[in-house]
TORKOL-4160 file (C-alpha; in steps of 0.2 Angstrom, whole numbers, padded with zeros to 4 digits, m for minus):
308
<pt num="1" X="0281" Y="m0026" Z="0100"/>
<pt num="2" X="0273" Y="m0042" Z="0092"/>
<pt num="3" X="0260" Y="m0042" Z="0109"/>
<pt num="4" X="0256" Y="m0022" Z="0108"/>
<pt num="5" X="0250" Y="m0024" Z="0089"/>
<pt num="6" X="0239" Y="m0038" Z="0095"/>
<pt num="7" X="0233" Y="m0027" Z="0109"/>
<pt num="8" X="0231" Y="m0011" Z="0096"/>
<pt num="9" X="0222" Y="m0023" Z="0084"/>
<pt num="10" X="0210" Y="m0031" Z="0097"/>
<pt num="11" X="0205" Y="m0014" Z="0100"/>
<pt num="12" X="0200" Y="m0008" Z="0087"/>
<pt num="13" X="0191" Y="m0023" Z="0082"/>
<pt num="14" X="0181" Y="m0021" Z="0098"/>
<pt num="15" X="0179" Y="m0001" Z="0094"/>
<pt num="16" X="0173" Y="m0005" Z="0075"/>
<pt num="17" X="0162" Y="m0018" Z="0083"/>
<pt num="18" X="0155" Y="m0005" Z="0096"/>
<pt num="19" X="0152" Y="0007" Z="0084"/>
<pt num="20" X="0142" Y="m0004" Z="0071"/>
<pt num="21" X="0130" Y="m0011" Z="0084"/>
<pt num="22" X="0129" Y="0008" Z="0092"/>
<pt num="23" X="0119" Y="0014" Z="0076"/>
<pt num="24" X="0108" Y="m0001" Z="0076"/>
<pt num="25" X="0091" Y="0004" Z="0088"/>
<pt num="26" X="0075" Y="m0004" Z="0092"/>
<pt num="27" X="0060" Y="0006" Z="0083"/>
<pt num="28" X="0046" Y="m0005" Z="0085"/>
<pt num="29" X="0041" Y="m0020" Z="0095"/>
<pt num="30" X="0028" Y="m0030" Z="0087"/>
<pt num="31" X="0022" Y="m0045" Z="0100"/>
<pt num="32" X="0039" Y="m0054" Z="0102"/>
<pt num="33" X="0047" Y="m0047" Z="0084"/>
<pt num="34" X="0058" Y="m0032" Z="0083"/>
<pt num="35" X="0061" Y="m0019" Z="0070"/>
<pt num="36" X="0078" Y="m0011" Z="0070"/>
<pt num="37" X="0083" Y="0007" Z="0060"/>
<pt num="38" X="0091" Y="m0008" Z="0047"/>
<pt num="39" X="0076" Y="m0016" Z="0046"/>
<pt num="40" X="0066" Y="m0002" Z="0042"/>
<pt num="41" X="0082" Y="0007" Z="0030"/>
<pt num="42" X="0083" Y="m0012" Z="0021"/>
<pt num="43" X="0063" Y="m0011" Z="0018"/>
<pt num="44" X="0066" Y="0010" Z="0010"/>
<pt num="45" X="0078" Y="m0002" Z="m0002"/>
<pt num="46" X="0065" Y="m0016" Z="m0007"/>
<pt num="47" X="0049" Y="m0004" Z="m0008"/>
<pt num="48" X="0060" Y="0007" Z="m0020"/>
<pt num="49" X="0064" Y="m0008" Z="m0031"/>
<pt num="50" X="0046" Y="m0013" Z="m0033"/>
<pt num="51" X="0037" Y="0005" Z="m0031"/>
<pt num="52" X="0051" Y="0014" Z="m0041"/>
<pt num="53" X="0037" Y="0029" Z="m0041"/>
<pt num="54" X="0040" Y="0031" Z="m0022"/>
<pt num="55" X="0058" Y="0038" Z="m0028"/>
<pt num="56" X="0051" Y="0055" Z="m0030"/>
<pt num="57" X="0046" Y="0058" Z="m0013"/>
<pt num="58" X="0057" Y="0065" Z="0002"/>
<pt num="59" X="0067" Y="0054" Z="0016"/>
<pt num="60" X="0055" Y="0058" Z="0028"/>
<pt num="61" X="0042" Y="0053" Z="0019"/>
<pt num="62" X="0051" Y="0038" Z="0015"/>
<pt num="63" X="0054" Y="0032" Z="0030"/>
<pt num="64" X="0036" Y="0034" Z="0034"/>
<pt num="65" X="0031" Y="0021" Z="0023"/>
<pt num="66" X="0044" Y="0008" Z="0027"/>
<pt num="67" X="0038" Y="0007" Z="0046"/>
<pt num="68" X="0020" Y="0009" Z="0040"/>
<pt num="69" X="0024" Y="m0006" Z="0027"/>
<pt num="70" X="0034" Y="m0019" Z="0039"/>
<pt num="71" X="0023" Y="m0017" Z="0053"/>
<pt num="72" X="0008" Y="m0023" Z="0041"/>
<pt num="73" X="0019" Y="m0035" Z="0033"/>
<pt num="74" X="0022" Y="m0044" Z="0049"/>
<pt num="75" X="0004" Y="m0045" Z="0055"/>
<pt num="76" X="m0003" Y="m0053" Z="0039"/>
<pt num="77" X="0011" Y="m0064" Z="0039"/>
<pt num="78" X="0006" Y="m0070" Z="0058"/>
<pt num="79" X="m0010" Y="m0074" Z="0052"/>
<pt num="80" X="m0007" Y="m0082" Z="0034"/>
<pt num="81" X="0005" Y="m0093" Z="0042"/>
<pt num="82" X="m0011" Y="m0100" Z="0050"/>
<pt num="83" X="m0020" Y="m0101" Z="0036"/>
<pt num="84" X="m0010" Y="m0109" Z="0024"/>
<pt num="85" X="0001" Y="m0122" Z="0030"/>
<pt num="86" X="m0001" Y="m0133" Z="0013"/>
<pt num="87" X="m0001" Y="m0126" Z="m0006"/>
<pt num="88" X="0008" Y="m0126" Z="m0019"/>
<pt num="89" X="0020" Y="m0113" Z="m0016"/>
<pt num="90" X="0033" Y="m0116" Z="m0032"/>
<pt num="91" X="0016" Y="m0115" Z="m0042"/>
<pt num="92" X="0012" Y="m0100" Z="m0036"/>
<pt num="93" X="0027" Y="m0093" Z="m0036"/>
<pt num="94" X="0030" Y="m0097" Z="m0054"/>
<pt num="95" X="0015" Y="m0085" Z="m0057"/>
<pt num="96" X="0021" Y="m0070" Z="m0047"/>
<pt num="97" X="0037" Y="m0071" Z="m0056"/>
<pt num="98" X="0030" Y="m0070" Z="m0073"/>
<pt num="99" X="0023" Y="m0051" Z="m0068"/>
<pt num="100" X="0039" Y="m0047" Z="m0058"/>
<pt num="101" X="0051" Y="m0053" Z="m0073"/>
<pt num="102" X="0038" Y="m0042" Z="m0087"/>
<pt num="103" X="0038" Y="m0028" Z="m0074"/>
<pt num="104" X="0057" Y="m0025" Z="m0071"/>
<pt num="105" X="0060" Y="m0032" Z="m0091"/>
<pt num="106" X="0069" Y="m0045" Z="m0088"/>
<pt num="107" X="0067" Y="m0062" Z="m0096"/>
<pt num="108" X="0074" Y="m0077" Z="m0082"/>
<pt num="109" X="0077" Y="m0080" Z="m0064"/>
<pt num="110" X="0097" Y="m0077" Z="m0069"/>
<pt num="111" X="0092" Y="m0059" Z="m0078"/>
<pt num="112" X="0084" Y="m0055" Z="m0063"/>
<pt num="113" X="0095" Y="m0061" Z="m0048"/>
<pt num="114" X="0109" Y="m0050" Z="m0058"/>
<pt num="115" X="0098" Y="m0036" Z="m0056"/>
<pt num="116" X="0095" Y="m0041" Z="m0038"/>
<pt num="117" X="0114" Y="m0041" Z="m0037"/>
<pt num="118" X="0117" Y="m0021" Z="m0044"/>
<pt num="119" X="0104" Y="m0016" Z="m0032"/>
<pt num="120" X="0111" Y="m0025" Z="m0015"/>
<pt num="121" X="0096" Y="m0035" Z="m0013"/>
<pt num="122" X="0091" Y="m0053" Z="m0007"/>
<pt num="123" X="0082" Y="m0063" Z="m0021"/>
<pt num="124" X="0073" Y="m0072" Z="m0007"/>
<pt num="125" X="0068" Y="m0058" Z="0005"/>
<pt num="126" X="0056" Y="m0051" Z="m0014"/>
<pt num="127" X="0050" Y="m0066" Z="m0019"/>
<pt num="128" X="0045" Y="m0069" Z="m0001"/>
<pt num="129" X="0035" Y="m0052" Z="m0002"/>
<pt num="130" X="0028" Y="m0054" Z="m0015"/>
<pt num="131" X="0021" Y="m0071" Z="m0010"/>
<pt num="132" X="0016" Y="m0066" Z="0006"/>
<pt num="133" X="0006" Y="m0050" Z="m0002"/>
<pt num="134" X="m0002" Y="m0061" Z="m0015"/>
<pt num="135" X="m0008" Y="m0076" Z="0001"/>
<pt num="136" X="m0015" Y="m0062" Z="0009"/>
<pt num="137" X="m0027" Y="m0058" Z="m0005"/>
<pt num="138" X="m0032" Y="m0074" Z="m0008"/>
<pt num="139" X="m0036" Y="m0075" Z="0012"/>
<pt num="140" X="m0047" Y="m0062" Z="0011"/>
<pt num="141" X="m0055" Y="m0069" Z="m0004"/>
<pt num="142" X="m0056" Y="m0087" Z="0004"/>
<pt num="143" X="m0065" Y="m0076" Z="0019"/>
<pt num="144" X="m0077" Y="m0065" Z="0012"/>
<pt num="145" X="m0080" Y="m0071" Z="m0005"/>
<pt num="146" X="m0097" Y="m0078" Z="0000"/>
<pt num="147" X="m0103" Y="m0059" Z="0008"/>
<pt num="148" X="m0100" Y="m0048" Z="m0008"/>
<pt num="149" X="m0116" Y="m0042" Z="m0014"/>
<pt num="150" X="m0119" Y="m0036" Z="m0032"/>
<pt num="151" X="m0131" Y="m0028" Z="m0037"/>
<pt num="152" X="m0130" Y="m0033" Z="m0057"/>
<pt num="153" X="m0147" Y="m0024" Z="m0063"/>
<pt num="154" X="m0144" Y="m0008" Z="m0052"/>
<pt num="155" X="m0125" Y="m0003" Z="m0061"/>
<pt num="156" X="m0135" Y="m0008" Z="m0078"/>
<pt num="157" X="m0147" Y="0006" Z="m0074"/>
<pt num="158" X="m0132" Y="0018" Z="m0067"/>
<pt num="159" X="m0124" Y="0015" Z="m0083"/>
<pt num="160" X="m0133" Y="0016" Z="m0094"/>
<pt num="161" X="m0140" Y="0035" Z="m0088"/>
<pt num="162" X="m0121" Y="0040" Z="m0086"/>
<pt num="163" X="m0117" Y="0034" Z="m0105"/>
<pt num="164" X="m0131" Y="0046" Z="m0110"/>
<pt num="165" X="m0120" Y="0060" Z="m0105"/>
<pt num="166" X="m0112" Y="0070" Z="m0117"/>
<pt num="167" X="m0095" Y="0071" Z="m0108"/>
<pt num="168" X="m0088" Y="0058" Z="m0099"/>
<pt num="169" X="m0071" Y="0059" Z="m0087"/>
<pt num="170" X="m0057" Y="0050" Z="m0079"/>
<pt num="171" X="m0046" Y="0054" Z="m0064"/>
<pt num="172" X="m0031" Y="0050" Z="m0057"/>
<pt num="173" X="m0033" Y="0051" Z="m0040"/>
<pt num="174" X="m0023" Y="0048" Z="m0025"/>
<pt num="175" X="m0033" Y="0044" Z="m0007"/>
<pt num="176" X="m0032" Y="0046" Z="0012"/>
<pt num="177" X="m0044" Y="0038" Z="0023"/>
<pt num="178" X="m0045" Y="0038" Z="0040"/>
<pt num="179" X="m0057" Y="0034" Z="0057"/>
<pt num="180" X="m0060" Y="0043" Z="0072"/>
<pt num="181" X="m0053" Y="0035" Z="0086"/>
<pt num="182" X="m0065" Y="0036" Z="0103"/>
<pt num="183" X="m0068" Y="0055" Z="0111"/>
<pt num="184" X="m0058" Y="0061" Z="0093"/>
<pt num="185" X="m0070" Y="0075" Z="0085"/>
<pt num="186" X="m0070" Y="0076" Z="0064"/>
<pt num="187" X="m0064" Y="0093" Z="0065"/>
<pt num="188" X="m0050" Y="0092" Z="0075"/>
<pt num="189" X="m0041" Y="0077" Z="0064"/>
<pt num="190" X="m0046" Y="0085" Z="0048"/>
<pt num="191" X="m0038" Y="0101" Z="0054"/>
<pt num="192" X="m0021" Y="0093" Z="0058"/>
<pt num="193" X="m0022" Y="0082" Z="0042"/>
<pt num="194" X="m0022" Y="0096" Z="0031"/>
<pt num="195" X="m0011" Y="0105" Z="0042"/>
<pt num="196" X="0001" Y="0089" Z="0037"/>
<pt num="197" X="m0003" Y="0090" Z="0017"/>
<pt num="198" X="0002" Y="0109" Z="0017"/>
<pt num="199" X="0017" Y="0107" Z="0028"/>
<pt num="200" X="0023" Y="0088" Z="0023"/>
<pt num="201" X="0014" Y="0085" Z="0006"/>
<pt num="202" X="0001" Y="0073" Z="0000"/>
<pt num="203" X="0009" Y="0059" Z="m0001"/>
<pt num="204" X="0019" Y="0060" Z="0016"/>
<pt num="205" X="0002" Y="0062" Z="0027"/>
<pt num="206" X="m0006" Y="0048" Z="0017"/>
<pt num="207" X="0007" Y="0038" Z="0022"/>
<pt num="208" X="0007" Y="0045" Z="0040"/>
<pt num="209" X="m0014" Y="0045" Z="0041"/>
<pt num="210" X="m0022" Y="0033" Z="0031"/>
<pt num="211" X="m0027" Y="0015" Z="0035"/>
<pt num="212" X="m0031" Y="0011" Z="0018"/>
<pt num="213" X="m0018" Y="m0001" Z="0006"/>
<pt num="214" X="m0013" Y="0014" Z="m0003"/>
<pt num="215" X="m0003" Y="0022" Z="0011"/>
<pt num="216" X="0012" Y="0012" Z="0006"/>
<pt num="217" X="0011" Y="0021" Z="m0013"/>
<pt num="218" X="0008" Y="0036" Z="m0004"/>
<pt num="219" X="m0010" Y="0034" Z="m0007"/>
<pt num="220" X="m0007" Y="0033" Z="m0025"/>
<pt num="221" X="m0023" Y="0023" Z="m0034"/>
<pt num="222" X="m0022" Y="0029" Z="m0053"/>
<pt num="223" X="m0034" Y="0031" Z="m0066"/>
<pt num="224" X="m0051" Y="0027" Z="m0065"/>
<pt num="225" X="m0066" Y="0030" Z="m0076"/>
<pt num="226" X="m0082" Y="0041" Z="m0070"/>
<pt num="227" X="m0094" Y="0025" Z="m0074"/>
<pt num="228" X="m0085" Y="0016" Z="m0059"/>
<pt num="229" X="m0088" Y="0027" Z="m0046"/>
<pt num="230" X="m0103" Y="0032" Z="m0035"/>
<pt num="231" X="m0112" Y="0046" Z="m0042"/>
<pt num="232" X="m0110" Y="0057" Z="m0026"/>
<pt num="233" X="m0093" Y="0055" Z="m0029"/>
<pt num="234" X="m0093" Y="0060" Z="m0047"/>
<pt num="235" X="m0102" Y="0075" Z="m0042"/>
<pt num="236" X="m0085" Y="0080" Z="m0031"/>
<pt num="237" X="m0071" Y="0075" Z="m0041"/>
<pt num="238" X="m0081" Y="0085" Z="m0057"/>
<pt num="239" X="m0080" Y="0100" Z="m0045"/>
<pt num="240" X="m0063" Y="0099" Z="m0039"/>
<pt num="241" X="m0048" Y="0106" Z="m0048"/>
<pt num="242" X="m0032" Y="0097" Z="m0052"/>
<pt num="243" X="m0019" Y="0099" Z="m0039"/>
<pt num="244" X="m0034" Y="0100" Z="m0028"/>
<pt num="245" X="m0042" Y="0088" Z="m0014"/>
<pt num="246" X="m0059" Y="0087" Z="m0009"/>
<pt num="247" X="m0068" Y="0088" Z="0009"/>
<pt num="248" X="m0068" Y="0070" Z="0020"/>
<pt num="249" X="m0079" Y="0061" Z="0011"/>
<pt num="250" X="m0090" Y="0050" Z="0025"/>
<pt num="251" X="m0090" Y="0032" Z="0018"/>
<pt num="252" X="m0093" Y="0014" Z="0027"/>
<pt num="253" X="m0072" Y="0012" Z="0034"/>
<pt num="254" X="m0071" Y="0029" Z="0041"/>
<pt num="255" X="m0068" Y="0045" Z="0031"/>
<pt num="256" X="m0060" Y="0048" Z="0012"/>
<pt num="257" X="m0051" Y="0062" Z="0006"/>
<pt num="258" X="m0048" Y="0061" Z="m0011"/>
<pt num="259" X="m0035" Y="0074" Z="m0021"/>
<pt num="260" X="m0037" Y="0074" Z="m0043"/>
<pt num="261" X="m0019" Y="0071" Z="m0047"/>
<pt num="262" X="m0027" Y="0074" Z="m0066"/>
<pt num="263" X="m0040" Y="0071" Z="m0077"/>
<pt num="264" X="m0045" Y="0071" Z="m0094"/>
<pt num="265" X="m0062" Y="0066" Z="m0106"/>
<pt num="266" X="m0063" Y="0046" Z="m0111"/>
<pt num="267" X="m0065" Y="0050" Z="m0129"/>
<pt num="268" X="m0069" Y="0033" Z="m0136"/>
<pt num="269" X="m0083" Y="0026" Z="m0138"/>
<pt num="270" X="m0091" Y="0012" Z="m0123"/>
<pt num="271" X="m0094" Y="m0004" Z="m0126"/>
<pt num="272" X="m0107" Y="m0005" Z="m0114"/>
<pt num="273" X="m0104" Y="m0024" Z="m0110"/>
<pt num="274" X="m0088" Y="m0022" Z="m0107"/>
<pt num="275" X="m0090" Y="m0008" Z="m0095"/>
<pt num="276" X="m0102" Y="m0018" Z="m0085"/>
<pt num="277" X="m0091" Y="m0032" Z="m0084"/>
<pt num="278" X="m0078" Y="m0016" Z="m0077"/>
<pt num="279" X="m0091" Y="m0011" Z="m0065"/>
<pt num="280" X="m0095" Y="m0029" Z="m0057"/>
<pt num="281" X="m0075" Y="m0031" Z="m0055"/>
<pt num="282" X="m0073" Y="m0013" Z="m0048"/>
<pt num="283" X="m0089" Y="m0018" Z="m0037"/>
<pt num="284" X="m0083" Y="m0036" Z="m0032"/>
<pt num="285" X="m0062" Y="m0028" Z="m0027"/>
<pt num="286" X="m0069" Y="m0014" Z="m0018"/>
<pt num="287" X="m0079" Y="m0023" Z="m0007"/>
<pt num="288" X="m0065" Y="m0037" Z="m0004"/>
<pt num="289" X="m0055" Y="m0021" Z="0000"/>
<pt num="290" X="m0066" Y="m0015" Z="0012"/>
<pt num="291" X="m0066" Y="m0034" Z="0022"/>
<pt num="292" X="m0047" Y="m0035" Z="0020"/>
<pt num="293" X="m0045" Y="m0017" Z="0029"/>
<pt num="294" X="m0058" Y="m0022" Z="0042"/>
<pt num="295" X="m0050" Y="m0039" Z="0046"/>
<pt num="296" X="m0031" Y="m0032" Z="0047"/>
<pt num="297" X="m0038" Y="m0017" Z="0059"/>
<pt num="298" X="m0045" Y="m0032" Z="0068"/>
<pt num="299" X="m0028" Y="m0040" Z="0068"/>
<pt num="300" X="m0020" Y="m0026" Z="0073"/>
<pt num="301" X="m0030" Y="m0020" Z="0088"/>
<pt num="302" X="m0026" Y="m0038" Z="0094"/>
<pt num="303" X="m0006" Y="m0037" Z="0091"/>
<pt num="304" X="0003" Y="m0029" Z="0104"/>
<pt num="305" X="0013" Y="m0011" Z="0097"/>
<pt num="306" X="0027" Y="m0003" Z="0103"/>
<pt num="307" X="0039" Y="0011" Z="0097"/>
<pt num="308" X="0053" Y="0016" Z="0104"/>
């Protein structure tokens, strides 16, 4: 009797075992790392705990994102374990944390690692995100610093004549940009990309399409003021409708589809030196975006991509 209950238990111990593993696939091969399903359903947890906006959209969309997100995050992370093999981490960490504890208001690392605890999240696994995401903007920065190019009188004079206006707007936009890939016509892509946004939604095809930073927010970017941006693209987004997206928009990384989320009229008055500072700082992190997308396409086009 004793030996049948040994042989009953073993079985089922092998049986839950099977059954656990059996749920557990392969989705992605990048270079000698694998991504499971649980990787992928672990990063939905983490993305939500520090994008608590990306709540709002669907599983699918979800899911997108996540596999989007951990296939970036393990490419920068190859190539900023090159780069910095000696800095102060605990230094730096320390700063990260300060913005993470304000954001999630929370005061301490014990406030915080209770949070961690209610959500079923690894303290170590965020702060390691967050550090990795913060090295690799400091990489491109260390990179290309030296090639941004400002011109200081030129935003003076575009200022100035847009100040003279009588009405001056902001917009909360959300973006999608994309390239063509060899022998891939404009037409056809754009077809199927809006195809997407009517069927999946905004948000979902950004994620699905776009190969700017934003993808992983859906292509969320905010507010910004009319004063930063080109006047070609002012003379869009003042034509396009809330709710609305606008035609691809060719620019130097490929093509941008920009949708107005919202927008309203800046109704106080502009300090003109401040806004120029705003201008050189929306100048300088565009351009260091631009080099950071160009140097992970190159990154990527050298890392080897499976999905299974």
């Amino acid at each position: 009797m004793i030996k049948f209950k040994l042989i009953i238990i073993v079985i089922l111990f092998f049986f839950q075992t099977t059954t656990i593993y059996s749920k557990i696939n392969i989705r992605y091969k990048i270079d000698d790392q694998i991504i499971t399903n649980q990787d992928i359903t672990n990063e939905q947890k983490y993305l939500l705990f520090l994008r608590p906006n990306l709540d709002k959209i669907s599983e699918k969309e979800l899911i997108k994102i996540s596999e989007n997100s951990i296939i970036r995050e393990i490419i920068k992370k190859k190539e900023i374990n090159k780069v910095f093999k000696n800095f102060d981490e605990l230094n730096l960490i320390n700063k990260l944390k300060k913005n993470l504890f304000k954001f999630k208001d929370v005061k301490n690392d014990k406030e915080f690692k209770e949070l961690l605890i209610k959500s079923n999240l690894d303290y170590k696994i965020i702060i390691d995100k967050i550090k990795y995401e913060a090295l690799w903007n400091e990489l491109i920065f260390i990179r290309f610093n030296q090639s941004i190019k400002i011109d200081k009188k030129l935003l003076k004079q575009r200022l100035i004549s847009r100040v003279s206006n009588n009405k001056k707007f902001e917009y909360n936009l959300s973006e999608l940009l994309f390239e063509l890939k060899k022998d891939e016509k404009l037409k056809t892509l754009n077809l199927k990309i809006l195809d997407s946004i009517k069927k999946d939604g905004f948000k979902s095809t950004a994620s699905k399409y776009s190969i700017a930073e934003s993808s992983v927010r859906g292509g969320e970017i905010g507010w910004i003021k009319e004063t930063l941006l080109s006047e070609n693209l002012n003379k869009i987004l003042s034509k396009t409708e809330i709710g609305n997206i606008t035609k691809p928009i060719k620019i130097p990384n490929g093509y941008l589809i920009l949708k107005v989320n919202n927008k309203k009229q800046i109704k106080q008055k502009i300090n003109l030196e401040n806004e120029l500072k705003e201008m050189e700082n929306y100048e300088r992190n565009k351009q260091l975006n631009q080099f950071s997308l160009l140097y992970f396409k190159k990154l990527k086009q050298n890392t080897n991509i499976n999905e299974y």
